[in-house]
Residue, then its C-alpha position, 0 to 999 in steps of 0.5 A: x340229874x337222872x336219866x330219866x329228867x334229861x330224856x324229859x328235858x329233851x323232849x320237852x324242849x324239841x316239843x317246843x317248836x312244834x306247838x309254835x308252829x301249830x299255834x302259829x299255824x292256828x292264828x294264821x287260819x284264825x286271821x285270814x279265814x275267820x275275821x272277815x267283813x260281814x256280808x253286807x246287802x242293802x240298796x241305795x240311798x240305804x245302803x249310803x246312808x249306812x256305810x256314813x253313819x254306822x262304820x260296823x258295816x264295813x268293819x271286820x267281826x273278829x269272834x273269839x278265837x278258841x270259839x267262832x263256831x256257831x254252836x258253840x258260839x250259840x251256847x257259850x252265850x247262855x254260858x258266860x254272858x253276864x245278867x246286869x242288873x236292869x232297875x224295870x218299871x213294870x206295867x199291865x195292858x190289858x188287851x181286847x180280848x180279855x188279855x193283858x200283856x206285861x211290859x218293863x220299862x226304864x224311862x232313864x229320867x236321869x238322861x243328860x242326852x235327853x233330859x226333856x222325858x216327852x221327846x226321848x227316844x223310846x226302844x221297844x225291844x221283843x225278846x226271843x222264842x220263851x224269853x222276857x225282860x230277863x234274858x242276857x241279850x235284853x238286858x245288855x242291849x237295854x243297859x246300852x240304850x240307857x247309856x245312850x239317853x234313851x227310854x226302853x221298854x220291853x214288850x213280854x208275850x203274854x203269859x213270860x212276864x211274870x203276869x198271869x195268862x187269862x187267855x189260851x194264846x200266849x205268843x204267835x210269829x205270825x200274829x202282829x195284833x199285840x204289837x200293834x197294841x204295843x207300838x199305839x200304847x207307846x206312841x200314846x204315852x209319849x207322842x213327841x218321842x221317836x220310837x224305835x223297835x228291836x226284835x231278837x230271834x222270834x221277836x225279829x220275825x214279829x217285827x218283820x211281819x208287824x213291818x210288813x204288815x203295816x207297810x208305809x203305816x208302820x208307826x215306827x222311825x226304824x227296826x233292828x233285829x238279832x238272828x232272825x229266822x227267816x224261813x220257819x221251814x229251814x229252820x225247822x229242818x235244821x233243828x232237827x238235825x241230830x246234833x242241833x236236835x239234842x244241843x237246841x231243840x230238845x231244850x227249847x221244847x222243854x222250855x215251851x211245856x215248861x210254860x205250858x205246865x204252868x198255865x195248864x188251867x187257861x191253855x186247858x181250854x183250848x187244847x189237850x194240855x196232856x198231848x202237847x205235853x208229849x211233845x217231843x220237838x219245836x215242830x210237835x208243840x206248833x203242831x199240838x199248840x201254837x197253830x191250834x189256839x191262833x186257828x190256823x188250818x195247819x201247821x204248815x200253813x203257820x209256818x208260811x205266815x209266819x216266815x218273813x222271808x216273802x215278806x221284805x216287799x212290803x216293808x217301808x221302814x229302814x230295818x236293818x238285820x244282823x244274821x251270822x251265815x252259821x246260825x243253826x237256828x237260822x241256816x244262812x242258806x234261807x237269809x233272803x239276799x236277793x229280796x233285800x238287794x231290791x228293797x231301799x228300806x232293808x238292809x242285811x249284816x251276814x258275818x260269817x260266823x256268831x251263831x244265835x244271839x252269840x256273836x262273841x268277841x275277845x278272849x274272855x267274851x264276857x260282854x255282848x260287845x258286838x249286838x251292842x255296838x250294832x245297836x248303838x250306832x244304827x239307833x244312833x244314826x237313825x235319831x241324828x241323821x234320819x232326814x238324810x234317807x228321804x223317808x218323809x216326816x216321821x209317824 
């Protein structure tokens, strides 16, 4: 052996016990700083009634160790999260104004759980700010409600189903009158079935307002949402941030002209197709497009109807809400503790990190293990021990 390959050998072998102890030192830090209980805020009998039947709640979130920051949680999702494919059932529903709104059902008719198709529970599910039937976080979650005996249906804003736009309007945070007509459609066609919604990110927001809104009238046994924002303000200033600018805003933006390209003709109507366009962030495109077509005298003023963070209030079905404190589209600064502290019907999951719409776990985190099993044990707890909640008979 040369020189050389003895000097080598030497150095290799006293490198050795310093990359232990780093790695050591990493797993440490990563055990006792990073895998940590959520934040759980509720009040009673809610509050009981969860911590019973839904043991995520008091269980430790364990994100991926070489992952667990909200970025990158937040792109490694779009990265590595797998499409499994979903057999949907497509309907057209043609809306007052002159609109029509697509919705993908899966009626799970093979359901053993729930053979009997007029009292199987139905999920209605709203995606995210561009997003369809077709996104990983819906198509998961739907292959978890179908496990679970359950019928699902995915309400699409108008003009990201695939349908074609015969209206300037496509989605608006603010305006609950589509879902509505959603929530009553279901309800029609299956009037035994319990019904459940599930809002992520802007369809959170919706569904928060549509709750609020309705009050005791919601037609609905309970709500979840995923990485709700919940002050558009705060989530503005975040976005714009440099960082969170070039990594989320810019795309976001892109997609929403993209959209609006495609529809030129019917938004065309409605506002200089060209200027918003030129739009160069979230904010720009709301200012140009969203508080235009929905008449709302400003921005600002869309924004305010648009937070649901005011609103916790008035909502009086059971809804529980999953944020992680490092989203960087929803800041944990703006998840509205003090309010869902004082209202028995809401109830707030804040893991320390999982980003938006990330919440990875495992080494190869290939699986939205975590969304899911939020899911299936708050459906589950709600259909099997409602009546423990006191809330009177169901709508």
């Amino acid at each position: 052996m040369s020189h050389q390959q003895t000097s080598i050998q030497r150095w290799t072998l006293s490198l050795c016990p310093v990359l232990l102890a780093v790695a050591s030192a990493y797993v440490w830090f990563y055990r006792s700083r990073i895998c940590k209980k959520p934040r759980f805020v509720s009040a009673p009998p809610f509050r009981v009634f969860l911590e019973r039947h839904c043991p995520v709640v008091r269980e430790k979130f364990s994100p991926t160790i070489w992952c667990f920051g909200g970025r990158i949680q937040t792109i490694l999702r779009v990265v590595l999260l797998p499409k499994p494919p979903v057999p949907y059932r497509n309907e057209i529903l043609k809306t007052a104004d002159g609109g029509q709104i697509s919705l993908d059902w899966v009626d799970n008719n093979e359901s053993s759980r729930f053979p009997d198709a007029a009292s199987r529970p139905t999920v209605i599910f709203l995606p995210g700010l561009t997003g369809n039937s077709r996104q990983s976080y819906i198509l998961h979650l739907v292959r978890q409600a179908s496990r679970d005996g359950y019928r699902s249906v995915v309400f699409n804003n108008r003009g990201f189903g695939g349908e074609e736009l015969l209206t300037p309007r496509t989605f608006c945070a603010a305006n609950t009158d589509d879902l509505s007509v959603v929530v009553s459609h279901v309800h029609k066609q299956f009037p035994d079935a319990p019904v459940v919604a599930v809002g992520v990110s802007l369809g959170g927001m919706m569904l928060l307002n549509y709750l609020a809104a309705q009050g005791p009238s919601a037609r609905l046994w309970a709500a979840l949402c995923f990485s709700t924002p919940w002050n558009v303000f705060e989530s503005t200033r975040s976005l714009e941030e440099p960082l969170n600018y070039f990594l989320f805003n810019y795309s976001l933006n892109k997609s929403l002209r993209s959209a609006t390209e495609q529809h030129r003709r019917v938004i065309g109507r409605a506002v200089d197709v060209d200027y918003v366009l030129q739009s160069r962030s979230i904010r720009e495109f709301d200012e140009r497009y969203t508080s235009v077509v929905w008449g709302f005298p400003s921005c600002d003023e869309y924004y305010t109807q648009a937070s649901p963070d005011s609103k916790l209030g008035h909502i009086r079905t059971p809804v529980l809400c999953l944020n992680a404190a490092d989203d960087p589209l929803s800041p944990g600064t703006a998840i509205p503790v003090a309010e869902a502290s004082t209202n028995p019907h809401v109830a707030l999951l804040i893991p320390a990190h999982g980003g938006h719409i990330g919440f990875l776990e495992g080494l190869i985190p290939n699986h939205q293990q975590y969304m899911d099993r939020v899911f299936q044990q708050f459906v589950g707890a709600i259909l099997e021990h409602r009546e423990e909640l006191n809330l009177g008979q169901r709508p």
